[in-house]
Structures are given as C-alpha cells and as structure tokens.
N, C-alpha and C positions, 0 to 999 in steps of 0.2 A: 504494500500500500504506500501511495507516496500520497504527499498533500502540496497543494496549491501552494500557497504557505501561514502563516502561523495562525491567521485568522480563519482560515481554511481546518487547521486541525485540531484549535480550540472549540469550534462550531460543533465538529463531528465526534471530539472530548468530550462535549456537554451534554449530548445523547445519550450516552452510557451512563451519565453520572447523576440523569433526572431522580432517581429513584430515594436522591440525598437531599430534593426541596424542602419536605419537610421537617427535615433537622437542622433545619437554619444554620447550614455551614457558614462557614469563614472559609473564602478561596484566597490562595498565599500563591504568589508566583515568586518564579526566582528570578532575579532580576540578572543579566536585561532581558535576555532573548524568551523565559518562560512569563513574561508578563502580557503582551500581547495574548497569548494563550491561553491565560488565564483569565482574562478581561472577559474573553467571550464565555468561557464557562461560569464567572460570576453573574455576567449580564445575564443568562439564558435561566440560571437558577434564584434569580434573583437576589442573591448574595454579597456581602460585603468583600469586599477586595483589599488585601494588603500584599505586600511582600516576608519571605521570609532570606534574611540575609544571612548567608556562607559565606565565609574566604577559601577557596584553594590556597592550598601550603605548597608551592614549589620550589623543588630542590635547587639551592641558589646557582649555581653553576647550570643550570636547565630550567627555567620556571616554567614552561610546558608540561614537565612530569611532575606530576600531583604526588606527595607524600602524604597527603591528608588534606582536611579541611576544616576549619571552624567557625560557630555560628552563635547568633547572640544569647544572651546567659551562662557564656563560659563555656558552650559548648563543644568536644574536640573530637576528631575521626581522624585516626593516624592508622595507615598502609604500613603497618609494620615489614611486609617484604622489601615494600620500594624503600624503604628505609636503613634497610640492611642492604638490598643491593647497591644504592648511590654513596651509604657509606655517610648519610647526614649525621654528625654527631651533636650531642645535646645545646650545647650553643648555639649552631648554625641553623637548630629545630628555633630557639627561645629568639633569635635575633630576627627570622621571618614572621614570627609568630608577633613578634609585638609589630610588624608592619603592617602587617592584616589586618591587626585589631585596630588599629587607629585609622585603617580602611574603612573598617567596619562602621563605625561610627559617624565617618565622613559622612557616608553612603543612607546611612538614618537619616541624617537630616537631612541631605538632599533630598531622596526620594519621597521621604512624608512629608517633606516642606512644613515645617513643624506642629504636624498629627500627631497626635499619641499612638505609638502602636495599638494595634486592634487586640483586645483581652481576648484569650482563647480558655480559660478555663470554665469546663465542663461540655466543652463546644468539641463540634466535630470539624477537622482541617481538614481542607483538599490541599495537598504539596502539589502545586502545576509546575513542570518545565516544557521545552519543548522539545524533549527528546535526552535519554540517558547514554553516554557511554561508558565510562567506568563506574559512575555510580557511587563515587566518594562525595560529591556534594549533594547528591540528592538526597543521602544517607546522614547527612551531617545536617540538611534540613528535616526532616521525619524526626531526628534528636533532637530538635531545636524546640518544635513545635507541642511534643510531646513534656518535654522540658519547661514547658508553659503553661503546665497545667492542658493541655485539649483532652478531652475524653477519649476523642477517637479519631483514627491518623489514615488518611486515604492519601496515596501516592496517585496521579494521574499523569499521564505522558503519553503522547501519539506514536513514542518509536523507541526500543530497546534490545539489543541485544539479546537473545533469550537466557544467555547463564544470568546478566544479570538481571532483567526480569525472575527467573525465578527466586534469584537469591534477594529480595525484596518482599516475598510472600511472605516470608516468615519474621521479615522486619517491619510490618505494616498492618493496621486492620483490614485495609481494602486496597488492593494492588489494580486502577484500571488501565490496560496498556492495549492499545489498539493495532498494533505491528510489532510482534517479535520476528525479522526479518532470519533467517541462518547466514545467510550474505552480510553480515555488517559489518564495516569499518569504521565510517563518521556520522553524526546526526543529518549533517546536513545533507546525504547524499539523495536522503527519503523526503527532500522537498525540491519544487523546480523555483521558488523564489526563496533564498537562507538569507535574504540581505539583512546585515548586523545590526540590533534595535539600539536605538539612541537613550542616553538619558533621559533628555530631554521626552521620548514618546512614553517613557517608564515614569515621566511625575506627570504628563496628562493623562493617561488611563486611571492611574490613583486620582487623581483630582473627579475626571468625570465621574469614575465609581462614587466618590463621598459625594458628589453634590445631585446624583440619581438618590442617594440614599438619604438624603438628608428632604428631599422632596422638592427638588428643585423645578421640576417640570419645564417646559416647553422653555422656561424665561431664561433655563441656565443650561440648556441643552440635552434635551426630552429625544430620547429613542421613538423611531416614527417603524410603521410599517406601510414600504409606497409597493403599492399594486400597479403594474402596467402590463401590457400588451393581453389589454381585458380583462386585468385580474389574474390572469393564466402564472404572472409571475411576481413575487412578492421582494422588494428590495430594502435591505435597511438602511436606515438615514436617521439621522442627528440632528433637530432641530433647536432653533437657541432665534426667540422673541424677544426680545428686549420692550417694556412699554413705551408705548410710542414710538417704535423705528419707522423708520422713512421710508425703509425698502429693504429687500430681502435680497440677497448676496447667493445664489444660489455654485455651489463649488464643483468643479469637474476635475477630476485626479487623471493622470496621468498613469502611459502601461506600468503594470507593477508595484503599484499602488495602491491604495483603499482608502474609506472615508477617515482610515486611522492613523493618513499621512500628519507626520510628526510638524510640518513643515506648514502644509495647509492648516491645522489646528490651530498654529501660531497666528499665521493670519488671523485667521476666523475670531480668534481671540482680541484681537486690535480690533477690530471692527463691531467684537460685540462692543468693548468697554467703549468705543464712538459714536451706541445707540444702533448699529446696524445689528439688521437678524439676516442669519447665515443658516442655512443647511447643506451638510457634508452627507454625501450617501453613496451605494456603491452602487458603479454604473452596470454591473454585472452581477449576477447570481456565481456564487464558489464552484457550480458545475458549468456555468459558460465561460468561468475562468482557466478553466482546464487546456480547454483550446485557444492556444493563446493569439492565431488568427483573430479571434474575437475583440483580443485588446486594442489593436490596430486598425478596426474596420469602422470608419470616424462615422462615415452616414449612419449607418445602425448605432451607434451610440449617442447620437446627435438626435435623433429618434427619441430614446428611451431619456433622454434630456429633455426634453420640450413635451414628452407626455409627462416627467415629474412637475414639470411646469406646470402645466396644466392641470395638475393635481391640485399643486400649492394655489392656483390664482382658484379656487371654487374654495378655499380653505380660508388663505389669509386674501386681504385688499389691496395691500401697498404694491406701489412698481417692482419688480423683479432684475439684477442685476447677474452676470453670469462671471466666475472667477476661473478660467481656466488653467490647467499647470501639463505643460510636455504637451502629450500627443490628446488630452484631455481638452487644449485649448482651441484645436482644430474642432471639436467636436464645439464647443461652446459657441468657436464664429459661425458655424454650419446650422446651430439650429438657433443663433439670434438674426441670420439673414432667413429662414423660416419665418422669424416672428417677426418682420418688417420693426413697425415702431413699436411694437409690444414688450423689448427687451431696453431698458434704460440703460444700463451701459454694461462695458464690457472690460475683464482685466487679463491681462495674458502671464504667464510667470514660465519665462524660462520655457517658453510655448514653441508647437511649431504651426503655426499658421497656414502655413505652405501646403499643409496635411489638406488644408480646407478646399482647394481646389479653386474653383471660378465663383464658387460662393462666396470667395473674399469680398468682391466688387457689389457684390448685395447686401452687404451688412450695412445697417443705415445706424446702430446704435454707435454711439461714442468709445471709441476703443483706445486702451493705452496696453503697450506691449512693451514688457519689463525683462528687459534682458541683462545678464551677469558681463561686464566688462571682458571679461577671464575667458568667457561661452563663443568662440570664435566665429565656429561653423552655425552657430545656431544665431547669433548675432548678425551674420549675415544673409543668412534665411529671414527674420524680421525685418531689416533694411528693403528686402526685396518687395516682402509683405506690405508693409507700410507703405511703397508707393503704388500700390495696387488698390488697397482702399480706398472709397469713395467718401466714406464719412468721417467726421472730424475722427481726429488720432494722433496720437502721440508716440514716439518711440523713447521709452527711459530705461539708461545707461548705469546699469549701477556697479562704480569704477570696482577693480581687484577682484570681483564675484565671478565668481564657476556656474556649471548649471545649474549645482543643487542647492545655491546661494547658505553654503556653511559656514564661509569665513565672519568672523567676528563682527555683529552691527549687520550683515550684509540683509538680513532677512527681515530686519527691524525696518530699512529702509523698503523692504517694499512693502511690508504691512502699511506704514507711513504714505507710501505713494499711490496702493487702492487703497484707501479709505480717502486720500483724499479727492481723488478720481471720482467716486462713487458720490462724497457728499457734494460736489460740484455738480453734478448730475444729477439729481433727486434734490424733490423739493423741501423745503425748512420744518426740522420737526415743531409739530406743534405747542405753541408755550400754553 
C-alpha cells in the first residue's frame, strides 16, 4: 500500500481508529512529519491534538544512527546493541543527552506557542507518526505518554516494517498499522509525495486543532464539507468569516499540495487578521490525487473552482477574490475569465499563468502576479503573462525570493502585497 501523502494516510489512519470516538482520545503526533497525520485522525475523531516530543540520541561521530531516544518527563530508550557496537561510552551518552534535552524544551514552546500540554491522565493516547523504521522513537513516545498518566496507549502509523510492527504489540494496548510491507527499507519509499513538514505547518495544525476545539466556528476557520460535480463528490475546505469582511479570498494550491499548505495558511492568516475571509480547500478528492495527471489538468480544476464558487456565492454575499499559488494559479485565471466580472480580483504567488492558455486575455478581474526575485524561469513566464493580459495588473518582484518564497521576511511580503491588492479592490468595510 502506498499513500498519496500524509494527508492521504492520516484520512485512511482515521478509518480504523473510528471505533476510539467515544473514549474521547487525545491524538499526539510526533512532530514534524507525524503531525500532518495526525491532524487528520484528530479532525475525523473529533479529538484534541497535541504533540508528543522525543529526541533521537545519535552516536556523535554518526548522528544518523540512533542509540536511543528520549522524551518528556525524563523519559529514556537506549539500543543497548548500537551502543556497544559504536563503542559510545558514558560521557559521550551524558554530553548528547543534555543536547536533546535542551532540544527538547526548545521545541515545547515552539510548537504549543505557549499551550499547556494536553493532561493525558486517565485518557486514552493515539501515538501518530507517519511511518516507523527502527522504532526507537516511537517506543520512546508510547513511554512518554504512558508516563503521563494515559490509561490506554494506541500506537497508529500507515507503514512499518513487520519485525517491528510486531515487536510493538506487546509494547502497546492497540497497535493500528495499515502496511506491514516485507520489502522495506525507508518510510518514505511507501509514499509518492514525503516532502519534509515544516515547523512552521506543525504550530498551525496545533493552533487550528485548539481553536476547532475551543469552538471557534466559521469566524476562526470552520471545517466545511463542499459537494461538487452534483454532489457525486465531497471536498474538504477550511473556512475563516471574519465579521464584517468585504470579501472572501477564495485559495487554489498548487501540484503537491493541499489546503494544509504551510505557506498559503500564512497568507490566509494576514488577510484574516485584515478582516478578509479566506477559504482553503482541496481541489481534488485523495483518490483523484493518485493520478497525478489530475494535478496538472488546469481546465478541470478551474471547473471544480468556480463550482466551489458557486457554492460559497448561494452561502455567503460579499464579492469573491481568487489567491492562486504554482500551477493552482493557472486554474484560478481560467475560471475568473469564466466569471467575467463576477470575480473581484485576483492574486498569483509564484504562479504559472502561462498554464492558463488564451484564457489569459479574458480575465477582466484585476490581477497582481507575485513572483520571487531568485524564480528565474518562472519570473519570466509572468513577464510574458503580464503582457498578454487585458485587465489592469500588476507584476511584483519580491527581491532575493525563490519559488517557495522561504527566505526570511520573503513570504511576509507577499501576504502584505494580497491583502493589499485585495483591499484596493473591494469595497470599505462597513463602520
């Protein structure tokens, strides 16, 4: 079994693990790459989400090979083999060991952005990662948790090894593992997207989880379920009202991608705290994301855009704005030239326009296309674009940036330059 990627095998995680709604778990992921996948198993069980924090202990001269690993409350999982074969003696244990730890703590207050850990006593844990290979840190989580006071300890993971899959049965009350592979060598070999999760996507999933839970609804970014192509298919989306916003920001991600881009979030986040309301949704179902032709076929996604439109304009009233990012943006200009003057404006991030074809010249809404300094080929793809269009437009350069706009400030600048795009274009909220 292979999975899409992590949103993909948290989804199909959460299926197996319905049977644990009613014992009001706490879902813990490991942070970075098991929190995505964990998101979605809290989400679908209605669950609170935290993380449960481990250090890998690697042998100083190799820190690739894991000697062990520890986790908070003193917690320690030491590989007595690998310990003997690398020949670490007790110093060289105590001197990594205080490095982690003060890792460890870092990593607290980053990721709860100062939450209090979630109390686990007398509560049942789901341990999420996305995929086990040795199984020293996952083991060193189930300790942690268990260490905590929780009643009862459920390890979940989409992909393991089967020695250690079974050698977990006997360390867990409920072991759910969806692919014990005989062929294995790396986790990621069992996914066709492993791209490496950011900090930054690891304190918004925590943040969205607490402010679902706290009851934040529609105004702080309310889980939607959008129906299109007659209902036949059901898409999820992320909506965030602000009272009183002007207009609604609607987001198109780019291949490889999901509404759980770390990057669009950030946007979306400027723009709520500016009064705008934003929805983030995925433009594909996890089974049409399989074929990955699918990602790249802008007119049918350009489609399934302009029917969630259609959705939101019989829901909410305000004008509708579209934020596209990569190959996401072509679909955005494709189906705002669909909507003549029905689409108030349009923002491009690191887009390729060019994807949009002869549709360019039909887009009447007001378009700014926001390219990374650093983005060479794609910079001049936009240059191209920009003088093809017929409606006002703008090309902004944002100096030292790459595609994925990571360098320092770079991303802040273009959150800055839609929102102000957008509020120039829509009309004064009302006092």
């Amino acid at each position: 079994m292979r999975f899409i990627d992590r949103v993909d095998a948290g989804r199909r995680l959460a299926e197996r693990l319905g049977h644990l709604r009613g014992e009001r778990p706490v879902v813990l992921g490991l942070p970075r790459g098991g929190v995505p996948v964990a998101f979605e198993v809290a989400h679908a069980l209605g669950a609170t989400l935290d993380v449960v924090l481990v250090r890998k202990l690697g042998v100083p001269y190799h820190r690739e090979l894991g000697f062990g690993a520890i986790g908070e409350g003193g917690v320690r999982v030491i590989r007595d083999d690998i310990v003997r074969m690398s020949r670490v003696d007790e110093d060289d244990l105590a001197e990594v060991e205080r490095g982690e730890e003060a890792e460890l703590s870092r990593r607290a207050e980053q990721f709860r952005a100062g939450r209090e850990r979630v109390p686990l006593e007398g509560r049942t844990a789901i341990v999420v990662d996305d995929g086990i290979a040795t199984g020293a840190t996952a083991a060193a989580a189930c300790q942690v948790v268990r260490a905590q006071g929780a009643a009862r300890v459920v390890l979940a993971v989409p992909v393991a090894p089967p020695d250690a899959a079974a050698s977990f049965r006997a360390e867990v009350d409920e072991l759910v593992c969806l692919s014990t592979p005989a062929a294995f060598s790396a986790v990621g070999e069992w996914y066709h997207d492993f791209t490496q999760t950011s900090d930054e996507e690891v304190v918004e999933l925590l943040r969205r989880n607490a402010e679902e839970a706290a009851g934040g609804g529609e105004a702080h970014g309310g889980p939607l379920k959008l129906p299109v192509d007659g209902g036949a298919v059901t898409l999820a989306g992320d909506l965030a009202m602000p009272p009183g916003a002007p207009g609604l920001v609607v987001f198109a991600h780019g291949s490889g991608s999901s509404r759980l881009s770390p990057r669009n979030r950030a946007v979306a986040r400027a723009l709520n705290d500016a009064g705008l309301g934003t929805l983030l949704f995925d433009l594909l179902t996890p089974l049409e994301e399989e074929d990955r032709a699918n990602v790249f076929a802008v007119e049918p996604l350009a489609r399934r855009l302009t029917e969630v439109t259609g959705w939101l304009r019989r829901r909410e009233t305000v004008p509708v704005c579209y934020f596209g990012a990569s190959t996401g943006a072509a679909a955005a200009l494709w189906a705002a030239a669909e909507a003549g003057d029905g689409v108030a404006a349009v923002v491009s991030r690191g887009g390729r326009p060019d994807l949009a074809g002869e549709r360019l010249e039909e887009v009447r809404a007001p378009t700014l296309l926001i390219v990374g300094g650093h983005d060479d080929v794609v910079l001049d793809l936009n240059r191209q674009a920009a003088g093809r269009l017929r409606c006002e437009n703008e090309l902004a350069v944002v100096p030292g940036a790459t595609h994925l706009f990571e360098e320092p400030g770079a991303l802040d600048a273009v959150a800055d330059l839609a929102r102000d795009w957008f509020t120039r274009h829509l009309p004064s909220r009302p006092t």
